[in-house]
KOLKOLLO-502273 format. One record per residue (C-alpha): residue in three letters; x, y, z. Coordinates in steps of 0.25 Angstrom, whole numbers, plus 2048, in hexadecimal, padded with zeros to 3 digits. Each point is the difference from the previous one (the first is absolute). Layout:
ALAXYZ/...
END
This chain:
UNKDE0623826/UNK8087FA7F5/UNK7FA7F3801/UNK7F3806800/UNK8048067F3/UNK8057F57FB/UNK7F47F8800/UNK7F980B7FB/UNK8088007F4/UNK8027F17FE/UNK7EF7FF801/UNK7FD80B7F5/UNK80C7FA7F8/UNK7FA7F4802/UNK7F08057FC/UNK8068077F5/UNK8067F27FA/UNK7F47F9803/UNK7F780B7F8/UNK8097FF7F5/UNK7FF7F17FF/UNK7F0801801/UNK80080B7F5/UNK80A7F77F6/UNK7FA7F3803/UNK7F28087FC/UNK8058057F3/UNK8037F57F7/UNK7F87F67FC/UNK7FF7F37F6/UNK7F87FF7F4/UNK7F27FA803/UNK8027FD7EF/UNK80C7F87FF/UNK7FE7F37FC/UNK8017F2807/UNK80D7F9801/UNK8027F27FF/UNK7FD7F37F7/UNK7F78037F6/UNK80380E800/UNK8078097F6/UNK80B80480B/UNK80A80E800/UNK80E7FE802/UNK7FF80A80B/UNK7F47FD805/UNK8067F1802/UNK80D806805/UNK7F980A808/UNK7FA7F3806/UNK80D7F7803/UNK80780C805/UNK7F580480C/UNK8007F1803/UNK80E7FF801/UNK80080E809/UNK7F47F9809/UNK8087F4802/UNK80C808803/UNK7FB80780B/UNK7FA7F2805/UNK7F38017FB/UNK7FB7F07FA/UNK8097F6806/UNK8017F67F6/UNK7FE8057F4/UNK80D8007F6/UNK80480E7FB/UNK8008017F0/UNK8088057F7/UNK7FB8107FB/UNK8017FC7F3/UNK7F28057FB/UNK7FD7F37FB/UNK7F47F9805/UNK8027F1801/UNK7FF7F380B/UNK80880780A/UNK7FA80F801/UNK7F37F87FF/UNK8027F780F/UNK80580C807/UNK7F48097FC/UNK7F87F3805/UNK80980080D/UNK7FE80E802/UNK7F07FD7FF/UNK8027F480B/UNK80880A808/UNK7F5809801/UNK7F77F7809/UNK7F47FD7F7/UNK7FF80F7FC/UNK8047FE7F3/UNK7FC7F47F5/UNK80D7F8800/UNK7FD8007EE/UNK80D8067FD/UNK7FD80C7F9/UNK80280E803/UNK7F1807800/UNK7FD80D809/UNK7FF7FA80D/UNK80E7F77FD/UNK8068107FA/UNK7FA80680C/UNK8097F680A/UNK80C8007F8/UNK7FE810800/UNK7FF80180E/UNK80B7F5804/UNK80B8047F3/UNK80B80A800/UNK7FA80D802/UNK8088077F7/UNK7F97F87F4/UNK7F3801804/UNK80280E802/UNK7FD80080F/UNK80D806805/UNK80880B7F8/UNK8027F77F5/UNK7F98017F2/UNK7F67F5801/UNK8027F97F5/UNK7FA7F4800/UNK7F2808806/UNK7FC8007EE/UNK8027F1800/UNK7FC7F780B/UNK7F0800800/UNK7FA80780D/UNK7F1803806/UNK80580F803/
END
């Protein structure tokens, strides 16, 4: 009987957590208005940082072997530049390996950066006004 209710509990607990994380991931979103990053492009500071630090968290958590971490300096330069373009290549053909940040490159690093910063956990979703999105 205490098993049984134990899985019961442990299942609803872990329903609960899983609608929680649907509800929060559906409630923020990026700017469909945020401009293009990259070469030729008036860039942010955040919006740059905002771009070095979700590379950095996907490569952290072993998302695009090969490509080089960058400084999160919010300056756009060489550097920031080939691992935008190795985070295109990693992508298997999905993305234009051009090296700058429009909606579809924002809607991966979205999807593949820290949560907190793009707002899909608890956290303040920062970067979700800088990085250019489709939604």
């Amino acid at each position: 009987m205490f098993r049984k209710l134990t899985s019961q509990i442990a299942v609803l607990a872990a329903s609960a957590a899983l609608l929680t994380g649907v509800m929060t991931a559906g409630s923020a979103s990026a700017s469909t208005t945020a401009p293009y990053i990259g070469n030729g492009y008036t860039n942010n500071t955040h919006a740059v940082w905002c771009v070095q630090h979700m590379i950095n968290y996907a490569i952290d958590r072993g998302r695009y072997w090969g490509v080089a971490k960058v400084a999160e300096d919010g300056v756009w330069g060489p550097k920031t530049r080939q691992a935008v373009v190795g985070v295109q290549n990693g992508t298997g053909g999905s993305l234009n390996p051009d090296g700058i940040v429009g909606p579809k490159t924002g809607d991966m690093l979205m999807f593949e950066g820290d949560p907190y910063y793009s707002g899909r956990s608890a956290g303040d979703g920062y970067c979700h006004t800088y990085l250019p999105t489709s939604y």
